[in-house]
C-alpha positions in Angstrom: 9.9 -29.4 -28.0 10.1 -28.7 -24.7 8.6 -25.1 -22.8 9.5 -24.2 -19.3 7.7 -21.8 -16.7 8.7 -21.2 -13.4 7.9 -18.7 -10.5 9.7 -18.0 -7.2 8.9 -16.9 -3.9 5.3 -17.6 -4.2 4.3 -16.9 -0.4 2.6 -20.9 -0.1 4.0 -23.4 1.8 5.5 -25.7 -0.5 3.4 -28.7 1.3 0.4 -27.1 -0.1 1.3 -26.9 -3.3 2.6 -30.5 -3.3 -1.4 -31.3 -3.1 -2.2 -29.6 -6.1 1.2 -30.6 -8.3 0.5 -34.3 -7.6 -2.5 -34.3 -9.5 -1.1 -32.6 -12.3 1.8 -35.1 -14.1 1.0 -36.3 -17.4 -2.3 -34.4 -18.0 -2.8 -32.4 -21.4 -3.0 -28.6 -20.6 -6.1 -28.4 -20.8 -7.6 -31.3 -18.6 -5.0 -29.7 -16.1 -6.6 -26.3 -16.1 -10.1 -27.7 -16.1 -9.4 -29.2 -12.9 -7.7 -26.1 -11.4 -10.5 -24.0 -12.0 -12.2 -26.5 -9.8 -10.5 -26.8 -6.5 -10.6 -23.9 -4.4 -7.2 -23.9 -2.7 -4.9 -21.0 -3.6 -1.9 -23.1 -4.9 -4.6 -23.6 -7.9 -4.9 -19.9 -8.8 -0.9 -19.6 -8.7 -0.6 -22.8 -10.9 -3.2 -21.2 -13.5 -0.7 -18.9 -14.2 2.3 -20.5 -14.3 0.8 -23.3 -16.9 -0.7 -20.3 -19.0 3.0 -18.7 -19.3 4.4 -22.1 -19.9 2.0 -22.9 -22.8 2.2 -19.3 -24.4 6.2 -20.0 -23.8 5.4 -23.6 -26.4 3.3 -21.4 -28.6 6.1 -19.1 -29.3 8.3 -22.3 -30.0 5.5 -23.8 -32.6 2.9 -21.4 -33.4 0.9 -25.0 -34.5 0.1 -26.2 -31.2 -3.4 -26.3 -29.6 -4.5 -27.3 -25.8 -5.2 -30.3 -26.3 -1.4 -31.1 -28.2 0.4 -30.0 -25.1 1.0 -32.5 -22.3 2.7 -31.5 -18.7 5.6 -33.4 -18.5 6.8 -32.0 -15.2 6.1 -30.2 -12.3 8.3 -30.0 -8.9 7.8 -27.5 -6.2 10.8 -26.8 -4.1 11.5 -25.0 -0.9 12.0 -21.4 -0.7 13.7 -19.3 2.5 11.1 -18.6 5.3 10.2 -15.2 6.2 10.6 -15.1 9.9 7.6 -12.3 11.2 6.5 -11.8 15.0 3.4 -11.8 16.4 3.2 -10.3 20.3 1.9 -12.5 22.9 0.9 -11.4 26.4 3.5 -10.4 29.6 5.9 -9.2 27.2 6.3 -12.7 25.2 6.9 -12.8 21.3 6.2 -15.6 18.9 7.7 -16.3 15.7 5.2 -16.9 12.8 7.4 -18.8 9.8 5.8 -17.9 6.2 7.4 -20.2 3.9 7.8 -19.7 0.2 8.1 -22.2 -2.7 9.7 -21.9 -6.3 7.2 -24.0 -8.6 9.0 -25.4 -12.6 6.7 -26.7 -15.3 8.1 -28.3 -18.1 5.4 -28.9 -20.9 6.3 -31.1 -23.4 4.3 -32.3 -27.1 2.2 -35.3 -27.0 3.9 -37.5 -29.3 7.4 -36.8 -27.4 6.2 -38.1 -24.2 
């Protein structure tokens, strides 16, 4: 039994998320959101909710599931396209600010399956 979430053009530099996925491999769904709601950075907040869909995506699969059944199997965070905006400098000069996006998977799989 596999369940899949995923969410696109999250305005977060996909380095920055890389901090927070790396700690999340092979934790139970629980233990992973216990230590989400602990860090402050904003990756965290976006990877609350993309666990939460992926779990209620495993309970629609098997309705027999609790927190503690459900296991992340994996997580990878690649790069999105950059929005290019400008920010005005002085004597007429421009700069180009790069906001890069990511596209974040979870796969959650069953405890005994892993």
């Amino acid at each position: 039994m596999e369940a899949r979430a995923e969410s696109k053009f999250i305005i977060v530099s996909p380095k920055k998320v890389w901090r927070v996925t790396r700690e999340l491999r092979g934790l139970t769904y629980k233990n992973a959101m216990e230590f989400l709601r602990e860090i402050t950075p904003k990756p965290a907040r976006i990877m609350e909710k993309i666990l939460k869909s992926a779990f209620f995506n495993a309970i629609q699969k098997d309705s027999n599931l609790t927190e503690d059944d459900v296991v992340i199997k994996t997580v990878f965070v690649t790069k999105g396209p950059n929005y290019k905006r400008m920010r005005p400098r002085a004597q007429g000069r421009a700069d180009i600010i790069k906001k890069r996006t990511s596209h974040i998977n979870v796969v959650l799989g069953k405890r005994e399956e892993i």
